[in-house]
C-alpha positions in Angstrom: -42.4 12.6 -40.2 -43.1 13.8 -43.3 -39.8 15.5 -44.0 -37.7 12.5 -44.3 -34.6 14.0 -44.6 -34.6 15.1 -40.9 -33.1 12.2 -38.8 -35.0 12.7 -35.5 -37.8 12.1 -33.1 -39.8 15.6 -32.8 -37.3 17.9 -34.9 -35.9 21.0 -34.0 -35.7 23.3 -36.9 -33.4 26.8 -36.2 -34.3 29.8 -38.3 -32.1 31.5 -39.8 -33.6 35.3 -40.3 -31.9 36.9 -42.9 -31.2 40.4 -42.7 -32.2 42.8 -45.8 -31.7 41.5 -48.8 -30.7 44.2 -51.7 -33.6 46.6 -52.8 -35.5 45.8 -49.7 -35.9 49.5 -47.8 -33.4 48.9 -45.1 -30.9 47.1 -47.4 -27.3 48.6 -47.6 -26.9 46.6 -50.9 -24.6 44.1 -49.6 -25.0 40.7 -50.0 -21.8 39.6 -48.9 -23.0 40.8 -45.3 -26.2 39.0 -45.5 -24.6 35.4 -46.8 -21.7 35.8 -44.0 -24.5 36.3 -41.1 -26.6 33.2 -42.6 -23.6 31.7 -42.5 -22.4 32.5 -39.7 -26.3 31.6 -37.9 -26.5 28.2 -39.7 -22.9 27.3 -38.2 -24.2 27.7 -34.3 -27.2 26.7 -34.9 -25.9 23.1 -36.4 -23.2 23.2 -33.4 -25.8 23.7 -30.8 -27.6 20.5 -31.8 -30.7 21.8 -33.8 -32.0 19.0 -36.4 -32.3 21.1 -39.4 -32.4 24.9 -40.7 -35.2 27.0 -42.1 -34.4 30.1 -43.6 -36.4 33.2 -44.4 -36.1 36.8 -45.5 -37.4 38.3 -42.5 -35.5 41.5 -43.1 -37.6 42.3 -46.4 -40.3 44.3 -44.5 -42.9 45.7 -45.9 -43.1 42.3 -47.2 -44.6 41.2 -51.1 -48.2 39.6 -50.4 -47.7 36.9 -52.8 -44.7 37.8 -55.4 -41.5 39.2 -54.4 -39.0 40.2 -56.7 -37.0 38.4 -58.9 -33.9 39.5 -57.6 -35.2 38.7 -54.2 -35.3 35.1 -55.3 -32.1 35.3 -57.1 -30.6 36.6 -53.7 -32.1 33.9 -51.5 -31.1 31.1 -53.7 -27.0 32.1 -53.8 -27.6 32.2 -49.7 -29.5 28.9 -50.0 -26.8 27.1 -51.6 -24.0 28.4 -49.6 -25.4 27.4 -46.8 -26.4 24.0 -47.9 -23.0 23.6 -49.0 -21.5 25.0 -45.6 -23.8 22.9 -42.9 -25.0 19.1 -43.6 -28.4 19.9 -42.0 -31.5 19.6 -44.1 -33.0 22.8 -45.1 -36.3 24.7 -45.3 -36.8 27.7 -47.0 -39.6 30.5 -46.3 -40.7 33.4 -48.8 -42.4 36.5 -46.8 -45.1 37.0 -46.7 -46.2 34.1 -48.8 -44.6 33.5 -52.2 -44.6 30.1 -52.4 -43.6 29.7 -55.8 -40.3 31.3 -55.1 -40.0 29.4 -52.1 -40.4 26.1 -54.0 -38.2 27.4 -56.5 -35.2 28.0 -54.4 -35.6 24.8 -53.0 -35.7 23.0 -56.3 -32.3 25.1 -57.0 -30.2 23.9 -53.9 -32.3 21.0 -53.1 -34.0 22.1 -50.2 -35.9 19.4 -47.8 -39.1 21.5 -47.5 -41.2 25.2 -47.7 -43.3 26.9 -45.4 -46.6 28.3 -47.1 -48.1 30.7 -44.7 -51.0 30.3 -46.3 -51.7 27.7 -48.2 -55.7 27.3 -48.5 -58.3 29.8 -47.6 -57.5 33.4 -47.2 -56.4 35.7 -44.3 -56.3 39.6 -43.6 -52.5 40.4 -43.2 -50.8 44.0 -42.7 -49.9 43.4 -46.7 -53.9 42.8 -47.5 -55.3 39.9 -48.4 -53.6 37.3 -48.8 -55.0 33.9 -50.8 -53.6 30.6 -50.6 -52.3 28.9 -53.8 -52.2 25.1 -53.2 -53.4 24.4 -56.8 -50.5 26.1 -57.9 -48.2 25.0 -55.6 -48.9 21.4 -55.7 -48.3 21.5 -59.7 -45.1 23.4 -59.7 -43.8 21.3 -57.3 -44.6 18.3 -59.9 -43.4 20.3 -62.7 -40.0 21.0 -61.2 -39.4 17.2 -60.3 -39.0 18.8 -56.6 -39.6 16.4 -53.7 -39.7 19.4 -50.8 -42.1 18.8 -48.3 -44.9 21.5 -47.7 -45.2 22.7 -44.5 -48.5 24.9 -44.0 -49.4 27.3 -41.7 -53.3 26.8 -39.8 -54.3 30.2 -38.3 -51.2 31.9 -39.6 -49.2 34.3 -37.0 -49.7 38.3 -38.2 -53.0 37.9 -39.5 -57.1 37.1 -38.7 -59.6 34.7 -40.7 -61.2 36.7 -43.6 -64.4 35.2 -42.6 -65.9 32.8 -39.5 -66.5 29.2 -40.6 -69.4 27.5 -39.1 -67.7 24.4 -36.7 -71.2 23.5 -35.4 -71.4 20.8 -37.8 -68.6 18.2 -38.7 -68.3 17.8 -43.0 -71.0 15.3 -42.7 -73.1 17.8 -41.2 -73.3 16.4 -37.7 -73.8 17.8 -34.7 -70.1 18.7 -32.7 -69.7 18.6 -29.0 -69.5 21.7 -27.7 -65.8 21.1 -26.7 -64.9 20.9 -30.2 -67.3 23.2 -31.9 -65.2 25.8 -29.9 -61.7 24.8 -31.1 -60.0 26.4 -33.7 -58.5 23.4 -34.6 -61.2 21.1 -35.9 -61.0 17.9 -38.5 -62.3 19.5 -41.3 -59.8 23.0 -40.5 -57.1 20.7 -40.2 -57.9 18.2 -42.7 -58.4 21.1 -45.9 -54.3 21.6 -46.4 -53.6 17.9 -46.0 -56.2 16.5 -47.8 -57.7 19.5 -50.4 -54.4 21.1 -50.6 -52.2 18.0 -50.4 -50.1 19.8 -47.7 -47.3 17.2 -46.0 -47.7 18.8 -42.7 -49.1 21.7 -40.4 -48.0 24.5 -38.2 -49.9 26.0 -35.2 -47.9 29.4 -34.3 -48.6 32.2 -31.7 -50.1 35.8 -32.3 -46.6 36.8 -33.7 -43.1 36.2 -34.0 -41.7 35.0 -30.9 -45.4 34.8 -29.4 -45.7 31.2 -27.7 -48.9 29.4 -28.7 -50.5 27.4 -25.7 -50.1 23.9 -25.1 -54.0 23.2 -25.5 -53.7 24.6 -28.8 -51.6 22.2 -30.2 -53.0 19.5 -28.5 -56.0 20.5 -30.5 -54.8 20.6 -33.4 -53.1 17.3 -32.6 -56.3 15.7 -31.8 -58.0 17.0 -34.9 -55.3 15.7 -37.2 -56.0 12.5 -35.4 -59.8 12.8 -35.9 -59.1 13.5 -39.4 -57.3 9.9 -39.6 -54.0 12.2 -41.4 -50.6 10.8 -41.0 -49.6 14.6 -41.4 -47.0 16.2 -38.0 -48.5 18.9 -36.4 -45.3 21.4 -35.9 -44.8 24.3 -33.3 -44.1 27.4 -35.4 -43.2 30.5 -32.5 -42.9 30.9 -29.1 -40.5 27.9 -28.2 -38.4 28.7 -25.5 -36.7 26.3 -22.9 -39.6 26.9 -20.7 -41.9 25.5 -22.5 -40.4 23.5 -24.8 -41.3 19.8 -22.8 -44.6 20.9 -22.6 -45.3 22.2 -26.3 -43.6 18.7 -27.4 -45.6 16.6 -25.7 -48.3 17.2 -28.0 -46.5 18.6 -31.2 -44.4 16.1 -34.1 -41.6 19.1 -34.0 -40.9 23.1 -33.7 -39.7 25.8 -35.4 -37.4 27.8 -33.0 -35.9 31.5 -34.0 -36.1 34.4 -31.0 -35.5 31.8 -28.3 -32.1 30.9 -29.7 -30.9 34.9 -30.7 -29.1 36.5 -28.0 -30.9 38.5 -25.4 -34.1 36.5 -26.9 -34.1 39.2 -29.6 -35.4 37.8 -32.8 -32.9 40.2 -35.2 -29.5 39.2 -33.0 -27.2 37.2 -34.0 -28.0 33.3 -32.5 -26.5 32.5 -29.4 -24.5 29.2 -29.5 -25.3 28.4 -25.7 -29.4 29.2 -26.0 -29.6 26.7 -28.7 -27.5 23.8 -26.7 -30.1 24.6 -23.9 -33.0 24.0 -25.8 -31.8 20.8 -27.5 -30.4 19.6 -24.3 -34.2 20.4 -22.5 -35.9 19.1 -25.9 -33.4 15.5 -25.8 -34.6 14.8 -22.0 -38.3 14.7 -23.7 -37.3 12.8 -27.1 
């Protein structure tokens, strides 16, 4: 694996969705709530048995496209640290809808393991517009701030649509593709542009949505194309992992990233339920 820091075979990373943050519009200005309820979150989630913790401020809707504000970051990096202080689980952090500088930024402040960049090359339509991946910047800021989190980025990011159709008829050497793989959305030159253009240390295949699973061929192909590709790069599940499906999903994927499976009820906003998570990790450790 590319995150190092995470001391397993095919990871389990828990989210922890944070609620409002102050000045978001359904805040109630109280941070002290939000810290207690990551805190609270991070503490079941590392006694269920997940391998490590991402964190995000999913509450934040309507979310920034690309630049939240600086009291948003400020907000998210006192959490950060409090609950890299209160859980000895490495730690990923997540800036909606795609601020990756603030996301690297946070982690280079509490030492975070590794960022999600929703977009990291290309572009996609989202519900906030546009939204334009930044690897050149991330890449150098990274540098800049001596930080050593992994990247994480998204391929065919959940809540949006491509900009534009690519042409997969022809492989980058301009060969003709089987028709198999000319009809994936996962082939070696899709999967290959974060790793090798954007310098990406992994990559995420996700569902329609939050909590939306993502099939089992999908990953595969993506799996295969990384393979193609000749990346040493893990291909991650990002939504939709439930108990069901998690032996099938990680037969094929390097890891997951599991949220609404592990809330009570299977809603994505409650508060995790201790005994959903040990049933996961218990199904996931039969497959390991």
């Amino acid at each position: 694996m590319t995150f190092d820091s995470i001391d397993a075979e095919k990871p389990i990373v828990g989210m922890l969705h944070l609620p409002p943050l102050p000045g978001a519009p359904r805040s109630n200005g109280d941070l002290d709530m939000v810290r207690e309820t990551a805190l609270r979150d991070a503490r079941r989630l590392a006694a269920g048995g997940v391998d490590a913790l991402m964190m995000e401020n999913f509450g934040d809707a309507p979310f920034y496209p690309d630049d939240v504000p600086k009291h948003a970051v400020a907000s998210m990096t006192r959490v950060a640290g409090e609950v890299r202080d209160a859980v000895d689980l490495p730690l990923g952090i997540n800036v909606l809808r795609n601020d990756v500088e603030a996301a690297l930024s946070v982690a280079a402040a509490v030492e975070a393991d590794f960022v999600r960049a929703n977009v990291h090359v290309g572009a996609r339509v989202t519900d906030q517009g546009v939204v334009e991946g930044q690897a050149h910047e991330t890449v150098r800021l990274r540098e800049r701030l001596d930080c050593e989190a992994s990247v994480l980025a998204d391929l065919d990011v959940k809540h949006s649509a491509p900009l534009a159709t690519r042409d997969t008829a022809h492989d980058a050497d301009g060969d003709q593709r089987a028709p198999e793989a000319a009809a994936s959305r996962f082939d070696a030159e899709t999967v290959a542009e974060p790793v090798e253009r954007g310098l990406a240390d992994g990559v995420i295949v996700s569902g329609a949505g939050t909590g939306h699973a993502v099939a089992t061929e999908a990953v595969a192909a993506a799996a295969a194309a990384r393979d193609e590709a000749g990346l040493d790069a893990p291909v991650i599940v990002g939504s939709g992992v439930t108990t069901e499906n998690a032996a099938s999903l990680l037969s094929v994927a390097d890891g997951a990233i599991v949220g609404t499976a592990l809330k009570e009820g299977g809603v994505t906003t409650n508060p995790v339920d201790e005994e959903r998570v040990r049933r996961l990790v218990d199904t996931v450790d039969e497959t390991r």
